[in-house]
Every structure is written in C-alpha cells, then in structure tokens.
C-alpha positions as CSV (number, residue, x, y, z in Angstrom):
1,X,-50.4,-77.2,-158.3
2,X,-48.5,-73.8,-158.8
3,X,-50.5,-70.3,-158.0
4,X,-48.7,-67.7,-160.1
5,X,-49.0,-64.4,-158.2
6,X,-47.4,-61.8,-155.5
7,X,-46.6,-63.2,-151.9
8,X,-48.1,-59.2,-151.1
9,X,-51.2,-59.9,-152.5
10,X,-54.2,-60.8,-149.7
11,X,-56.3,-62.7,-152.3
12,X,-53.2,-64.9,-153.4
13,X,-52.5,-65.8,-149.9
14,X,-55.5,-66.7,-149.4
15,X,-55.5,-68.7,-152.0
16,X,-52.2,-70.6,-150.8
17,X,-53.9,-71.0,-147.4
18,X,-56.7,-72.5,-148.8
19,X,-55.0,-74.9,-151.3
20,X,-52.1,-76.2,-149.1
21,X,-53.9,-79.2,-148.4
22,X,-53.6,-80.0,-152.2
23,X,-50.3,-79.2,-152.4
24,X,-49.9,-75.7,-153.9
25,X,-46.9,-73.6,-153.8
26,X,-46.6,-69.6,-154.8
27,X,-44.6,-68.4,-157.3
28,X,-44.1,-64.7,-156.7
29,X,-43.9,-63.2,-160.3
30,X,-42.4,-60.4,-159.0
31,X,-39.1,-62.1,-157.5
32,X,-39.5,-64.7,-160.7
33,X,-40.9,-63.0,-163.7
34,X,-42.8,-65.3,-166.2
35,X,-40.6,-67.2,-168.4
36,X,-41.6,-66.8,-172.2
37,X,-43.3,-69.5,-172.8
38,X,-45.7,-69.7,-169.6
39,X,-46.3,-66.0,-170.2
40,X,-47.8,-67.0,-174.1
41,X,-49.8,-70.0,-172.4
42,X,-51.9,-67.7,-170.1
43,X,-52.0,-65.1,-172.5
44,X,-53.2,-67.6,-174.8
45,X,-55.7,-68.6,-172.3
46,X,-56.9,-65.4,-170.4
47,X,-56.3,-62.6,-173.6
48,X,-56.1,-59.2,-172.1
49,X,-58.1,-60.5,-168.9
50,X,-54.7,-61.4,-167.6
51,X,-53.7,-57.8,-167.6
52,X,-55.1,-56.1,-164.6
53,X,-56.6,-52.8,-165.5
54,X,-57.5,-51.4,-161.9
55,X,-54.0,-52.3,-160.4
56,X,-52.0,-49.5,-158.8
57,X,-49.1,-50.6,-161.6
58,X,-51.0,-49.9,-164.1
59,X,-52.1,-46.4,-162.8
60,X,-48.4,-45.6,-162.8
61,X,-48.4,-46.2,-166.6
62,X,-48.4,-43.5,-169.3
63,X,-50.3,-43.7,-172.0
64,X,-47.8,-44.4,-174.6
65,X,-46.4,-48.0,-172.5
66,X,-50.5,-49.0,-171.9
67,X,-50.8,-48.5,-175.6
68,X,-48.3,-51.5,-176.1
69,X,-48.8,-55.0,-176.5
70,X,-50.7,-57.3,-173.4
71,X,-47.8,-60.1,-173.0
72,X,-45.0,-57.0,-173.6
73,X,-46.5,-55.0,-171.0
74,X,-46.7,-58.1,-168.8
75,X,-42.8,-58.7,-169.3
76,X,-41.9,-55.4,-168.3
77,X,-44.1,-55.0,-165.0
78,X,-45.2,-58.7,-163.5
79,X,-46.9,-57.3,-161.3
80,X,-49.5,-56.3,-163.7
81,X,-50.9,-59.5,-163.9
82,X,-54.2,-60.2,-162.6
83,X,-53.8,-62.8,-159.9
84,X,-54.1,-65.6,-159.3
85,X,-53.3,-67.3,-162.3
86,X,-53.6,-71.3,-160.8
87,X,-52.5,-74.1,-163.0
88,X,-54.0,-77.5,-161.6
89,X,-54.6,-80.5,-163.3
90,X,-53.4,-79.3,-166.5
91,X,-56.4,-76.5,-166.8
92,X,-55.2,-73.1,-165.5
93,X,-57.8,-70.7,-163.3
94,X,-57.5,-66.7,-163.3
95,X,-58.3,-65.3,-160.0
96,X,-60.2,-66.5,-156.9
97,X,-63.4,-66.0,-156.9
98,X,-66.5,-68.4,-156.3
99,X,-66.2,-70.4,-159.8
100,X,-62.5,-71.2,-159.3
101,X,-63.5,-72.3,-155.5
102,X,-66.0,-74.9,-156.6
103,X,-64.1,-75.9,-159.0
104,X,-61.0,-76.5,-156.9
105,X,-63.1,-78.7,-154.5
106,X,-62.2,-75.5,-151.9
C-alpha cells in the first residue's frame, strides 16, 4: 500500500499512522514528484478533483499558470495535489475522509 502525499501534511500522517498495520509507506511528492505515468493514472481516476483548489500553492498561482492544463499544473507544483491519493489493492482512494476509512477496514 503506497499513500502518495507530503510528509508536512497532518491528514497524510495521519493517514500513515493509521495504515501502518497494513503496511503503508509515504511517498512525499514533493521530494519525489509523480512520474508520468502515475501522474495520468490518478488524473485518469480523480479528473480535476486531484488538483487542490483551496491549497496555499494554488493561491500563489496567477491566473495565466491556473488557466493551464490539470496533470501540467500538477508536474510543475506536486504539492498541488489533493492528498492523499492511496493506492491499495489495485483501486486508488483520494483523501481521508470517512468513505476511504471504512473502506480501508481503518
């Protein structure tokens, strides 16, 4: 189980703390960005969800670079992704709230 997110981030570390038992390990997108490939797969799965709209990143943005593209915008500041993205099982989970818990079995 890999949680895709910022080791900064409260809600991820909670999210770690709560998975360990089942083996999950942070990958901190900031200090290893999103390769290609998984960065298509979530976009593919989330859409613009995965972008996080109310993050202080994003506030920093003009308007001309949130104009562009979700996945470009995601490649140029990882830590505009909403978090956590989880991958478990094969099925992948954006952020933590109650419906991710239950189904996580946390």
């Amino acid at each position: 189980m890999k949680i895709y997110g910022l080791k900064t981030c409260d809600t991820c570390r909670a999210a770690v703390k709560a998975l360990a038992g089942q083996g999950a390990v942070l990958v901190d997108v900031r200090a290893e960005p999103l390769d290609p490939a998984t960065r298509a797969r979530f976009m593919a799965e989330f859409g613009e969800a995965l972008v996080n709209r109310r993050s202080t990143t994003w506030k920093g943005l003009s308007e001309a670079e949130r104009a562009g593209a979700p996945e470009d915008l995601l490649a140029a500041h990882p830590a505009l992704m909403k978090r956590p993205v989880i991958a478990a099982g094969g099925k992948l989970y954006l952020g933590w709230d109650a419906g991710v818990r239950a189904a996580l079995g946390v």
